[in-house]
VEXTORVEX-962750 format. One line per field, with one value per residue: chain; x, y, z of N, C-alpha, C in turn. Coordinates in nm, 3 decimals. Layout:
BEGIN
chain: c(A	...)
n.u: c(X	...)
n.v: c(Y	...)
n.w: c(Z	...)
ca.u: c(X	...)
ca.v: c(Y	...)
ca.w: c(Z	...)
c.u: c(X	...)
c.v: c(Y	...)
c.w: c(Z	...)
This chain:
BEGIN
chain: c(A	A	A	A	A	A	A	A	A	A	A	A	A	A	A	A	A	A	A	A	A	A	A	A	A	A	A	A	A	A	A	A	A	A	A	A	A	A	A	A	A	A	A	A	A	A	A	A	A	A	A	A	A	A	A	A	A	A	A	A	A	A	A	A	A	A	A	A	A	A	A	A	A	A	A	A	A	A	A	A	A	A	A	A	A	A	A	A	A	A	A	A	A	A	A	A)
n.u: c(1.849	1.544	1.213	0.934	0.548	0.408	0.219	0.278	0.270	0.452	0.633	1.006	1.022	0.779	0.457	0.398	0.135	-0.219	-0.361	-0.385	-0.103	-0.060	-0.062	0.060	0.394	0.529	0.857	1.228	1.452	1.804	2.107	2.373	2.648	3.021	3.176	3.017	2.716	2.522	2.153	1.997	1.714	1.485	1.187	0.962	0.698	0.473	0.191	-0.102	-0.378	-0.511	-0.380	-0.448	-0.414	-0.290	-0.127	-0.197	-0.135	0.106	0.365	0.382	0.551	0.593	0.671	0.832	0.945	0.812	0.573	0.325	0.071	-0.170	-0.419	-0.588	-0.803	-0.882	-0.834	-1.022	-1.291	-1.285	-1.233	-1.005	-0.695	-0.556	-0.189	0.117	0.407	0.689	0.949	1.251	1.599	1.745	2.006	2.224	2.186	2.349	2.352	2.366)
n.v: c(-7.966	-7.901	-7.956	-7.970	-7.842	-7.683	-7.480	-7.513	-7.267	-7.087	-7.188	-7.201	-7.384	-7.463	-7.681	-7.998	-7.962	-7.941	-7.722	-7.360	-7.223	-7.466	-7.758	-7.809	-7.931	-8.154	-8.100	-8.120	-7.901	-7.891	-7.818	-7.586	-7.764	-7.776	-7.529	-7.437	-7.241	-7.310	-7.443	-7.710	-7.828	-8.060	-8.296	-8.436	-8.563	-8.467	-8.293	-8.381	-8.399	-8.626	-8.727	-8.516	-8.177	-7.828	-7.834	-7.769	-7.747	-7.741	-8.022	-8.304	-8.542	-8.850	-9.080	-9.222	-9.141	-9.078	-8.898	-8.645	-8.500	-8.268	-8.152	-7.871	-7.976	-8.183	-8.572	-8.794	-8.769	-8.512	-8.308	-8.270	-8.432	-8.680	-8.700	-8.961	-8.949	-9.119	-9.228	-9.026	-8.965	-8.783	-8.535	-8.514	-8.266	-7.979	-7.755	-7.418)
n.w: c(-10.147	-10.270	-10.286	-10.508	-10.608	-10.836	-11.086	-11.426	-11.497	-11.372	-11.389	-11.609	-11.827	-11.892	-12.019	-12.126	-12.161	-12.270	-12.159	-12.157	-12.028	-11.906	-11.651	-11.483	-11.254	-11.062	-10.888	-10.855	-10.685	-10.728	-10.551	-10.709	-10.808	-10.669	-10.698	-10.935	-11.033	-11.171	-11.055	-11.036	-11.206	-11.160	-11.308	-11.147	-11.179	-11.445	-11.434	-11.633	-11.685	-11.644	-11.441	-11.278	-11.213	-11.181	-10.941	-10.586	-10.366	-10.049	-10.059	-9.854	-9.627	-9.554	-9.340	-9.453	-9.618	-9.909	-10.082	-10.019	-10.254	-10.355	-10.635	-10.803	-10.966	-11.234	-11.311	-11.313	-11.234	-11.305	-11.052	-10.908	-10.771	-10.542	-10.435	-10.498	-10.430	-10.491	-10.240	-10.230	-10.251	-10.005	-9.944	-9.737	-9.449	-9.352	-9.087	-9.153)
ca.u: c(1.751	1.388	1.092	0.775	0.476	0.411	0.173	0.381	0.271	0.556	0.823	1.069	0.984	0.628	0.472	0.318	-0.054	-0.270	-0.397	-0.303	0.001	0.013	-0.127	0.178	0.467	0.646	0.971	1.325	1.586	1.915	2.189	2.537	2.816	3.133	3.222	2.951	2.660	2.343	2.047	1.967	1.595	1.459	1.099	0.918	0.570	0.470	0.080	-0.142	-0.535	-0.588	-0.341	-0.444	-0.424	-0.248	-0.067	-0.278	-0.096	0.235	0.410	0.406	0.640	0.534	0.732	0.927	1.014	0.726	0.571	0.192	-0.020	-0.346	-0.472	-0.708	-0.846	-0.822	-0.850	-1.139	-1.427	-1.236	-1.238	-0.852	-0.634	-0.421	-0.080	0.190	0.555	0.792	1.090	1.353	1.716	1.757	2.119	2.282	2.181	2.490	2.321	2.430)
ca.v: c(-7.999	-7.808	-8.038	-7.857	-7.838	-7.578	-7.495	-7.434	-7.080	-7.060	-7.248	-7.142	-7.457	-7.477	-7.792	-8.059	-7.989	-7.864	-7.603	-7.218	-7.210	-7.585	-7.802	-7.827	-7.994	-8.136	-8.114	-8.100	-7.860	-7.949	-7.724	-7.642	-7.799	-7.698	-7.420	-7.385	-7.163	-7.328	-7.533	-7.828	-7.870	-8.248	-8.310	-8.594	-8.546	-8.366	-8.330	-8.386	-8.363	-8.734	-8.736	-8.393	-8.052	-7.757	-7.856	-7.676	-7.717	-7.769	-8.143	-8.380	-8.612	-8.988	-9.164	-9.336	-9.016	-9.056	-8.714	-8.636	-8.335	-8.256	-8.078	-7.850	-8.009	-8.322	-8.688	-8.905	-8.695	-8.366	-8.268	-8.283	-8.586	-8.705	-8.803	-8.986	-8.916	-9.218	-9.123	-8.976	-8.978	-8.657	-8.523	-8.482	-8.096	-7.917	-7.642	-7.277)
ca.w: c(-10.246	-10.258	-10.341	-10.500	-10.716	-10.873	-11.196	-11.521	-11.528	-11.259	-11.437	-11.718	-11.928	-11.987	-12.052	-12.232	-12.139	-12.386	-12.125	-12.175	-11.936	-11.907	-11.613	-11.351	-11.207	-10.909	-10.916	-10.702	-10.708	-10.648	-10.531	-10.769	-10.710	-10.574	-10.841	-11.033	-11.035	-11.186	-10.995	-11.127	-11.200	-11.214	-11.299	-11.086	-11.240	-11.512	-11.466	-11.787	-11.710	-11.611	-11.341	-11.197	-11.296	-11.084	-10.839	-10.512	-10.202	-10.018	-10.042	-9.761	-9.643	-9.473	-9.235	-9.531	-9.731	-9.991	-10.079	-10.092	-10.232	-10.426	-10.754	-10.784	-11.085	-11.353	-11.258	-11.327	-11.220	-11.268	-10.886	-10.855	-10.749	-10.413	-10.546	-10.411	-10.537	-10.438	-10.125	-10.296	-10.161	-9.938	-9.894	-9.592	-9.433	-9.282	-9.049	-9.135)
c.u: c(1.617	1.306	0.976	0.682	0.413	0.290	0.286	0.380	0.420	0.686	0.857	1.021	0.881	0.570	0.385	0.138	-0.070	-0.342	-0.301	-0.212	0.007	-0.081	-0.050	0.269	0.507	0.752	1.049	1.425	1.738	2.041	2.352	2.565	2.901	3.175	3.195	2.812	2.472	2.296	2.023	1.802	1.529	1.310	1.091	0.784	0.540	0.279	-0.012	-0.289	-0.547	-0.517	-0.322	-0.430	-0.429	-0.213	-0.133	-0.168	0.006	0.228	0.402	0.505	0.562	0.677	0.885	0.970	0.877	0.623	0.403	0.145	-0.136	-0.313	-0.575	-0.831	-0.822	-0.913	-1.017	-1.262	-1.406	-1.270	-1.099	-0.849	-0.550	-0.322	0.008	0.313	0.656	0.941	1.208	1.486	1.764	1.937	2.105	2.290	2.252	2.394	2.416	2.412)
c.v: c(-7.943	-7.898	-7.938	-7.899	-7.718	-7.524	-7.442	-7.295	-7.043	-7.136	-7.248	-7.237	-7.507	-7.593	-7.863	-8.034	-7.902	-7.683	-7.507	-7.220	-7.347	-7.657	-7.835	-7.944	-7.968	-8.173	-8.078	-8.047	-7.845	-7.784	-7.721	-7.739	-7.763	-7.608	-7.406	-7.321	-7.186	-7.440	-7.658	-7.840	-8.038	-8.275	-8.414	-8.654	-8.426	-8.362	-8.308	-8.377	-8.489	-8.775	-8.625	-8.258	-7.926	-7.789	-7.718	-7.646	-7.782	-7.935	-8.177	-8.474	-8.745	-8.998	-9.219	-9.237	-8.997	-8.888	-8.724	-8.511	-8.403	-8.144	-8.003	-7.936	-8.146	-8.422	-8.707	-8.794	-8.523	-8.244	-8.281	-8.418	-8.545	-8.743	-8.842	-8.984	-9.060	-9.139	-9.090	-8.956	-8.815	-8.614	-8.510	-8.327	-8.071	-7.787	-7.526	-7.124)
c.w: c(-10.200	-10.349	-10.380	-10.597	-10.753	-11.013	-11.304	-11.587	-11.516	-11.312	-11.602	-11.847	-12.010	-11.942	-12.089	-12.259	-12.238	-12.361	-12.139	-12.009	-11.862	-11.766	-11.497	-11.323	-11.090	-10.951	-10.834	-10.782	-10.647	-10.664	-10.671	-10.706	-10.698	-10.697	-10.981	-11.008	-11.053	-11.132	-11.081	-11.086	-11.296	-11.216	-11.249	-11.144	-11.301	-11.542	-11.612	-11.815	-11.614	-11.475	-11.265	-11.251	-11.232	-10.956	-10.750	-10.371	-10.175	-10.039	-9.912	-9.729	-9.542	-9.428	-9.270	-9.595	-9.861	-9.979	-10.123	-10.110	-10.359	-10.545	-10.702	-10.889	-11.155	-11.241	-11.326	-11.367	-11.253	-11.146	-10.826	-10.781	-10.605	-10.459	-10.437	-10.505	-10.430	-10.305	-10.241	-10.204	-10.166	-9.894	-9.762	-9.539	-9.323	-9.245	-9.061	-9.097)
């Protein structure tokens, strides 16, 4: 699984924001499965102006699995936001 954020320039689906090429998401992509071919993409946050606006910089991980990053933009004062994404359940990684 690949955790990210990304702006929706960068991803196939677009999305809801009213800005030209959208306002960004984090999201996790999950691997096939055993004999099949396509990724599975799962939005976690779909940012919208008031909770941020371009996803800026790599994810973090805490202690507990919870995931933090920043905007450049949005929020309150429009000076970008800190976010926190809840732990998410991490498969099991088979070194290859």
């Amino acid at each position: 699984m690949t955790l990210t954020a990304r702006s929706t320039a960068q991803r196939a689906n677009g999305g809801a924001c009213s800005l030209s090429g959208g306002c960004g998401v984090a999201f996790k992509l999950t691997p096939p499965a055993a004999g099949q071919t396509s990724w599975k993409e799962t939005v976690l946050v779909d940012f919208s102006g008031a909770n941020g606006i371009y996803p800026d910089a790599g994810l973090i991980f805490d202690a507990k699995g919870a995931l933090y990053g920043t905007t450049y933009s949005g929020g309150s004062a429009s000076g970008g936001t800190v976010f926190e994404l809840p732990a998410v359940e991490m498969p099991a990684c088979t070194p290859t």
